[in-house]
N, C-alpha and C positions, 0 to 999 in steps of 0.2 A: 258605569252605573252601579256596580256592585260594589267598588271598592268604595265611590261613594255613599251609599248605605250604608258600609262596613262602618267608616270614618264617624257618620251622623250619629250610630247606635254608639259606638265607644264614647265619641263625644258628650250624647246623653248620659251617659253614664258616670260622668263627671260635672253636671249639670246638676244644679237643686231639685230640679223635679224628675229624677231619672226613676225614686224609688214609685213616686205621684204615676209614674208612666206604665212603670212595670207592672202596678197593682191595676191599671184601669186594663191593658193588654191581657194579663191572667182569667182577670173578672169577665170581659167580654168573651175570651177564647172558648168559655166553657158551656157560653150558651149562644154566639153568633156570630162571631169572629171567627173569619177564616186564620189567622196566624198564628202559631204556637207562640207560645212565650219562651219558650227553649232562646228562641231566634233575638232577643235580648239578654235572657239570663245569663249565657254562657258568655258573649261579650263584655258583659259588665260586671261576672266574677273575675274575669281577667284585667280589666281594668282597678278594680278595686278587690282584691281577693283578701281583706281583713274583711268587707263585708259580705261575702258570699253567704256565710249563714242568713245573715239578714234578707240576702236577698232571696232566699230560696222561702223562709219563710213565709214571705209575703205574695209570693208565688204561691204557696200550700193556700195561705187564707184566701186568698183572694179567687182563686179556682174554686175551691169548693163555696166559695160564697158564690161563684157565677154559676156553679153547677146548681146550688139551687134555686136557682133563676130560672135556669133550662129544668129544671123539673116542677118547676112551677108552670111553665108554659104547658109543659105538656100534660101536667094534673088537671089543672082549670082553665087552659085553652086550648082545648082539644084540637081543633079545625084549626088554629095556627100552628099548633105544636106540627099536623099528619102534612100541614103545607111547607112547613119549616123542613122537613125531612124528604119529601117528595122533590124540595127546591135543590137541595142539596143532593138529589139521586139516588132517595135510598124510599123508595116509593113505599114499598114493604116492609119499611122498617117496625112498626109495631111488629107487625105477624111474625115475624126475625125475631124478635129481642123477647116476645113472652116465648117462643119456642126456645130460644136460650138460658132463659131464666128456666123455664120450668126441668130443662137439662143441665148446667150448671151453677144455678142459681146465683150470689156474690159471686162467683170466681169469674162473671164475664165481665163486669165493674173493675176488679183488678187486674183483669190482664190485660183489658182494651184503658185503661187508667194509665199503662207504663209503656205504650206503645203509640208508634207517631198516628194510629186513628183519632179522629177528631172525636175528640170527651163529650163536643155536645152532643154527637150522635147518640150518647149512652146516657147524657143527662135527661133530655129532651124523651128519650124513650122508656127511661125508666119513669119518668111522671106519666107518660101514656098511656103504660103498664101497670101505674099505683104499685109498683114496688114498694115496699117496706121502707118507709120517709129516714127513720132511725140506722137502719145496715143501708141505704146508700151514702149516708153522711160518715160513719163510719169507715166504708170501703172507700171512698172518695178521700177520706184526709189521710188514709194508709196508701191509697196507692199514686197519688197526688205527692203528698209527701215525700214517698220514697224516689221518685221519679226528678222531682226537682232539688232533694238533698245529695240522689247520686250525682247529678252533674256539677253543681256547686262541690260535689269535696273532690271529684275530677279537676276541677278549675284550680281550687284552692292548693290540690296535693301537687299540680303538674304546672300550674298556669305560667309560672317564670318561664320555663319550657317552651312551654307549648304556645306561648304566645307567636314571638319573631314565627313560629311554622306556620300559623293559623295566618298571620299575614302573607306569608311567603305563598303558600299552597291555599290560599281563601277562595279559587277557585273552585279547586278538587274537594276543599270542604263544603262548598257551594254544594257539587253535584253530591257526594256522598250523602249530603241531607235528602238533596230532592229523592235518591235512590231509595233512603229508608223511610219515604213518603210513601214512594210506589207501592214498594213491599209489604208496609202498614195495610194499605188500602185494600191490595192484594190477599192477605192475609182476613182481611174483614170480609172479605167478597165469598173465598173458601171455606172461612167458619161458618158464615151460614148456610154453606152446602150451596150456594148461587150456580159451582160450576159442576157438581155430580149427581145431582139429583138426591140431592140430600134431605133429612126429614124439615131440616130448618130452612128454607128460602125468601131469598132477597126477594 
């Protein structure tokens, strides 16, 4: 099943519509899509690494055009936006995300931006929150940006490498993904103080 998938996404990636694909996967990720776009980019810089910039860009645009999608929901659809969040497990996430903001204000945008937590969570809550529309388009194409340029110059710098590995060991990069999921999550769950009684809770 996996190597299948592996196959399909390379595949796509040599396909006319692979870039068509990347940009709708980005765009949805950031406001309702469960799938990172990581989960394409990094296979189709290896397949094609003259185009890795190309691809990361469209990645950059395309997220931040989804993200404010997701903050659109959660500016002027209030009630979808707290059920959008509550569907996804994060019931308290408003009360979470202004306690963060009013504690470190942009910096939870870019550090949850570069990290495997899912972006809508912070799109979706920064319109909840009416954060400042202008610094999250900002922190959003800086931390979006640098997140999908690292891995494309990863790919581009190593990809001859590191491909035959990526096939060889596609399992164990399997789990080390899902690993740096848990961690993500994990990590979102402690920052807002979920598991010590902390000022900011989930």
């Amino acid at each position: 099943m996996l190597r299948r998938m592996y196959d399909w996404v390379m595949g796509l990636a040599a396909s006319k519509h692979a870039s068509k694909s990347l940009f709708a996967v980005s765009f949805a990720e950031s406001s309702f899509f469960p799938v990172p776009p990581d989960v394409m980019l990094a296979p189709m810089c290896l397949a094609k690494p003259e185009k890795a910039w190309n691809y990361a860009l469209i990645c950059t645009i395309a997220s931040v055009l989804g993200g404010c999608l997701g903050y659109a929901i959660g500016y002027f659809l209030r009630d979808f936006g707290l059920w959008m969040m509550a569907a996804t497990g994060h019931e308290g996430g408003l009360q979470e995300f202004q306690c963060w903001y009013g504690k470190y204000g942009v910096w939870v945008i870019l550090a949850k931006g570069l990290t495997p937590i899912p972006y809508k969570l912070v799109t979706i809550a920064s319109g909840l929150a009416a954060f400042s529309f202008p610094m999250f388009i900002a922190a959003s194409v800086a931390t979006r940006g640098a997140r999908f340029f690292l891995v494309a110059f990863i790919i581009k710098k190593f990809g001859p490498t590191l491909l035959p590995i990526v096939e060889r060991r596609l399992a164990l990069f399997a789990g080390l993904l899902i690993a740096l999921l848990v961690i993500g999550l994990t990590a979102s769950h402690f920052l807002g103080g979920g598991g010590h009684g902390g000022a900011c809770v989930a």
